[in-house]
ZASE-743892 format. One record per atom (N, C-alpha, C): atom name; x, y, z. Coordinates in nm, 3 decimals, padded with zeros to 5 digits, m for minus. Example, Ala and Ser with C-alpha at 12.3 -4.5 7.8 and 13.67 -1.06 7.14 Angstrom:
<rs>
at:N&east:01.319&north:m00.569&up:00.780
at:CA&east:01.230&north:m00.450&up:00.780
at:C&east:01.320&north:m00.330&up:00.780
at:N&east:01.285&north:m00.225&up:00.708
at:CA&east:01.367&north:m00.106&up:00.714
at:C&east:01.290&north:00.003&up:00.787
</rs>
This chain:
<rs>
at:N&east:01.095&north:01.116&up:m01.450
at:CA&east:01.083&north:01.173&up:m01.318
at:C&east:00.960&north:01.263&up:m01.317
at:N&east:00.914&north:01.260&up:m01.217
at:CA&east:00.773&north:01.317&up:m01.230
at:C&east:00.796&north:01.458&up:m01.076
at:N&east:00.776&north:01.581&up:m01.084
at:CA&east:00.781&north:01.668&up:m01.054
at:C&east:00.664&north:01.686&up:m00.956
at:N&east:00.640&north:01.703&up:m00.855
at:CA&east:00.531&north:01.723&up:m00.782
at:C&east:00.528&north:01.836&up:m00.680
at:N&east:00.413&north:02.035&up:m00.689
at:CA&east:00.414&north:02.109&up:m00.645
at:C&east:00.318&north:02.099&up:m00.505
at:N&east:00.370&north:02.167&up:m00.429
at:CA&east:00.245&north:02.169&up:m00.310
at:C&east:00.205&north:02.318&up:m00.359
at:N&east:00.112&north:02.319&up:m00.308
at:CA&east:m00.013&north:02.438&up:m00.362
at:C&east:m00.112&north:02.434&up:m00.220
at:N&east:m00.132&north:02.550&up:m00.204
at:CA&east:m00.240&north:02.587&up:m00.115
at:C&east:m00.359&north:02.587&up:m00.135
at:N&east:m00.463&north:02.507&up:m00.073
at:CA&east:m00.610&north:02.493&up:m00.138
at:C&east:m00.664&north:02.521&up:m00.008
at:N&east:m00.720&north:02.608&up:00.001
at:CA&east:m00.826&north:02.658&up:00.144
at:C&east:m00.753&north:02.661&up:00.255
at:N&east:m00.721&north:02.594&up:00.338
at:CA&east:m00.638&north:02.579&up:00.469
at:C&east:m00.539&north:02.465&up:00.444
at:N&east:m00.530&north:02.430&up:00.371
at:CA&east:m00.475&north:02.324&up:00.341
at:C&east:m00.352&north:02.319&up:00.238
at:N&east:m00.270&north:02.227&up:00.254
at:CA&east:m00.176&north:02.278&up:00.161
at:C&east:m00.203&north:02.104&up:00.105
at:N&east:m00.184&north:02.076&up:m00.048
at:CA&east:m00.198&north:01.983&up:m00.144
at:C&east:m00.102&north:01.979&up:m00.294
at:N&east:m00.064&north:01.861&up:m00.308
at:CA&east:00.008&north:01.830&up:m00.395
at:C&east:m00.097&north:01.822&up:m00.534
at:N&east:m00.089&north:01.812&up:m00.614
at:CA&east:m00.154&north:01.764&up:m00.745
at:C&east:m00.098&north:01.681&up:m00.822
at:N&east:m00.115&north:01.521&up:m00.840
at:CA&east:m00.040&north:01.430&up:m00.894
at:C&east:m00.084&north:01.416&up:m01.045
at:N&east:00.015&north:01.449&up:m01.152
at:CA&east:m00.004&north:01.416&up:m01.298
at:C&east:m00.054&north:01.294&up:m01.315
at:N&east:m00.167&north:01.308&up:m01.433
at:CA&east:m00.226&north:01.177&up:m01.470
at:C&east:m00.141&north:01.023&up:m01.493
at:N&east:m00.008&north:01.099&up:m01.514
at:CA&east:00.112&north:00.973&up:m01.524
at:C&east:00.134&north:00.910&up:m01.399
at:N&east:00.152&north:00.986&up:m01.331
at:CA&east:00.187&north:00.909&up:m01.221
at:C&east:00.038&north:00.852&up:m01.145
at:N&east:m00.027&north:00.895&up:m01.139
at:CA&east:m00.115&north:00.781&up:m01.101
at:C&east:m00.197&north:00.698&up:m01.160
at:N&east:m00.196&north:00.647&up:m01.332
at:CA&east:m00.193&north:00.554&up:m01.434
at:C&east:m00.077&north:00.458&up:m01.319
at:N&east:00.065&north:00.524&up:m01.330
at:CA&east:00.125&north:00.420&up:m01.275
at:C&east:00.116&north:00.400&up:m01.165
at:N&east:00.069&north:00.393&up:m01.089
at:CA&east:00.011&north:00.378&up:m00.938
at:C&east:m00.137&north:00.308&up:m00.937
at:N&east:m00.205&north:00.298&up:m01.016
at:CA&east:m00.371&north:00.251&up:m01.069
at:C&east:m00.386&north:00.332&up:m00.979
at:N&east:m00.414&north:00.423&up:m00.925
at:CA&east:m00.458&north:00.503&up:m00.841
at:C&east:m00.570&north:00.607&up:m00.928
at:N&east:m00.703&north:00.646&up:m00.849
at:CA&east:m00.798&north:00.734&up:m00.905
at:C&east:m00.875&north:00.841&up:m00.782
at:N&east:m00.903&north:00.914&up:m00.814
at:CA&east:m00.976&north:01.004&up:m00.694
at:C&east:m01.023&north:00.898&up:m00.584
at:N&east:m01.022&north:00.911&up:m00.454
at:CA&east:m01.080&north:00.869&up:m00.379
at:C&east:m00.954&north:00.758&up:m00.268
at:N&east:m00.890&north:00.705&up:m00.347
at:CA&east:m00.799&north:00.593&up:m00.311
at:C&east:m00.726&north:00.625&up:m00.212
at:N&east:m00.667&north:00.602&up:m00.125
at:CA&east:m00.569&north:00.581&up:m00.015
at:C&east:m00.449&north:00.577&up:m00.082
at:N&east:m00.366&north:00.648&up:m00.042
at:CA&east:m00.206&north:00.604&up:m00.093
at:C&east:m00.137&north:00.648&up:00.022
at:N&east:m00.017&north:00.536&up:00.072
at:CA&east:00.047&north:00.508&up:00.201
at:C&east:00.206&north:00.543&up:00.119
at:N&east:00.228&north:00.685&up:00.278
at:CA&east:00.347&north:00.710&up:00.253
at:C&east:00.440&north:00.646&up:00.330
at:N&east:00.586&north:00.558&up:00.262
at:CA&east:00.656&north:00.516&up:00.375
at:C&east:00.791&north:00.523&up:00.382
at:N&east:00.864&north:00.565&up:00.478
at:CA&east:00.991&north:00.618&up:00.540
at:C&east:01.096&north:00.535&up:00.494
at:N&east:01.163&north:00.528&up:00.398
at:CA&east:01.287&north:00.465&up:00.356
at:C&east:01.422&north:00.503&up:00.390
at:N&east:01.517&north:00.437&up:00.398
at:CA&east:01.670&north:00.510&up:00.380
at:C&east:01.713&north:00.584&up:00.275
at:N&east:01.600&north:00.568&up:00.168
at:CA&east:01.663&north:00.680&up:00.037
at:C&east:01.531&north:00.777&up:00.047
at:N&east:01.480&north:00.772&up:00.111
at:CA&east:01.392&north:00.902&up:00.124
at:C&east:01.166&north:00.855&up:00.114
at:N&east:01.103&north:00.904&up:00.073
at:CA&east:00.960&north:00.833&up:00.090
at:C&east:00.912&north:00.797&up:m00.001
at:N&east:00.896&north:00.601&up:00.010
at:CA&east:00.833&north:00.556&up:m00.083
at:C&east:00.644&north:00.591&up:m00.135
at:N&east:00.563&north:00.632&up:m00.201
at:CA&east:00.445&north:00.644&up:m00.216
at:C&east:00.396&north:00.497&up:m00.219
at:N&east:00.300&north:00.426&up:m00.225
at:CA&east:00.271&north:00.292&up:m00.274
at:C&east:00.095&north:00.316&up:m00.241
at:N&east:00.019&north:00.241&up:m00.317
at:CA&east:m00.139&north:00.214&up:m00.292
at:C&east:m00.137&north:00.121&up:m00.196
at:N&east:m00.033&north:00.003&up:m00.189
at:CA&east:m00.065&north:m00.091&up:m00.089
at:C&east:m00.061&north:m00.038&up:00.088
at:N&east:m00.117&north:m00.123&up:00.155
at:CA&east:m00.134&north:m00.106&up:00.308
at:C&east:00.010&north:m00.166&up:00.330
at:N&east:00.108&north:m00.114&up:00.433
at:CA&east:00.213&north:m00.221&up:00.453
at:C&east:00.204&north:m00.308&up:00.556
at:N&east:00.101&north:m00.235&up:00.635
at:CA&east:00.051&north:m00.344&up:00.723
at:C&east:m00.041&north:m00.486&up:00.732
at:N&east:m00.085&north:m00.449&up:00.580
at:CA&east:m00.149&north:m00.532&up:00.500
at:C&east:m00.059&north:m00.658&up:00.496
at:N&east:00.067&north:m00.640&up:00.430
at:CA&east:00.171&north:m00.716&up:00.391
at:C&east:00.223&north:m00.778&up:00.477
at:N&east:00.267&north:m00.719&up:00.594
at:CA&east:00.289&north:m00.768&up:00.723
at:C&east:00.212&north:m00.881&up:00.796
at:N&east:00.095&north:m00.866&up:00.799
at:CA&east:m00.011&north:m00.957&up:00.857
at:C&east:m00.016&north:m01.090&up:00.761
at:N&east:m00.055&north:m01.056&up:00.645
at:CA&east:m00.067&north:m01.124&up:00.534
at:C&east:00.086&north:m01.263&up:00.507
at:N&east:00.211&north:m01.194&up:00.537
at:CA&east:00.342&north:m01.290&up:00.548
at:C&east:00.301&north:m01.376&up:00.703
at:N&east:00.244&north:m01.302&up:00.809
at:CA&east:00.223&north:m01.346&up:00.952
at:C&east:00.136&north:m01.506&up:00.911
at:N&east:00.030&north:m01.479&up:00.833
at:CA&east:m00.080&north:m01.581&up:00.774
at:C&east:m00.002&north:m01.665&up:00.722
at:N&east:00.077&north:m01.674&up:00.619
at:CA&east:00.114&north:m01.701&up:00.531
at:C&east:00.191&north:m01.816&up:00.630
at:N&east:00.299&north:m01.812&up:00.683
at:CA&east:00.344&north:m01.856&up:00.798
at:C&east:00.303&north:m01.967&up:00.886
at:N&east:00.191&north:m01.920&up:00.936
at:CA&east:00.072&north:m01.981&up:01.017
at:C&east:00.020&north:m02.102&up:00.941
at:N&east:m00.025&north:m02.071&up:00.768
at:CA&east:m00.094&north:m02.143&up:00.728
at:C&east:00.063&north:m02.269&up:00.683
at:N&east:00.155&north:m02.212&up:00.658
at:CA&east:00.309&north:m02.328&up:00.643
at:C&east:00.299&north:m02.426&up:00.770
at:N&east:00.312&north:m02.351&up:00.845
at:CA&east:00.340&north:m02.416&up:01.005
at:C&east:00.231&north:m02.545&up:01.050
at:N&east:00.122&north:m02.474&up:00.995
at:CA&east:00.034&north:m02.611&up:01.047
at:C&east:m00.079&north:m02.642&up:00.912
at:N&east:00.015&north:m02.676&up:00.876
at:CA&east:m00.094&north:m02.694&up:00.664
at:C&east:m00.195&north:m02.815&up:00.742
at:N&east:m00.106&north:m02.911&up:00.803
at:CA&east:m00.183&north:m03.073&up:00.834
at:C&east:m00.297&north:m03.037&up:00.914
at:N&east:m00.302&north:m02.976&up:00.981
at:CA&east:m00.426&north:m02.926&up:01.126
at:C&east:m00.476&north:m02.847&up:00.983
at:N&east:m00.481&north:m02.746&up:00.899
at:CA&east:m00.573&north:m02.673&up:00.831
at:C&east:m00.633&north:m02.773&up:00.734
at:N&east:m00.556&north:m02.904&up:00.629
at:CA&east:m00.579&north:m02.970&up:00.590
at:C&east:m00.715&north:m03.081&up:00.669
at:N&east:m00.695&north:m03.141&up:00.760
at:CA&east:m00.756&north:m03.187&up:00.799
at:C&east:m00.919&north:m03.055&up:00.871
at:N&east:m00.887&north:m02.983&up:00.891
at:CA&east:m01.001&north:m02.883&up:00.926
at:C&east:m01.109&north:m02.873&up:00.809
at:N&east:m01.068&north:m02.870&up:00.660
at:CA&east:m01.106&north:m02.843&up:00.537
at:C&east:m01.212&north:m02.947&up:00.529
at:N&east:m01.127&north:m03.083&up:00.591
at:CA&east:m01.243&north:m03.207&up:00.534
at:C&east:m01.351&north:m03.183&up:00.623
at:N&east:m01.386&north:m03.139&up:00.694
at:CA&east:m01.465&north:m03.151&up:00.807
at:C&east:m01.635&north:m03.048&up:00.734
</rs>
């Protein structure tokens, strides 16, 4: 379990994440990390979830009409 303080930095209030936890996250200065609202409380994740969303939407699209994309390819 990894312990995480908020701390006040200028006007701002900020967490400081141990090198462990963001090894496990591949996460490094600069990166985006998306917080999201669960029934057991907030998941952290690097991924976009809207990313995922769109991406199953495609995914879908490309099932639904493989023959029309298939035939598009030869062209």
């Amino acid at each position: 379990m990894v312990i995480l303080k908020i701390i006040k930095s200028g006007d701002s209030l900020v967490t400081p994440w141990p090198d462990e936890a963001l090894a496990h996250l591949q996460a490094k200065e600069g990166d985006t990390l998306h917080a999201i609202e669960t029934p057991y409380g907030i998941l952290v994740t690097k991924e976009d979830p809207g990313f995922a969303k769109t991406m199953a939407a495609a995914e879908e699209a490309f099932r639904r009409y493989a023959n029309a994309y298939r035939e598009l390819a030869k062209r």
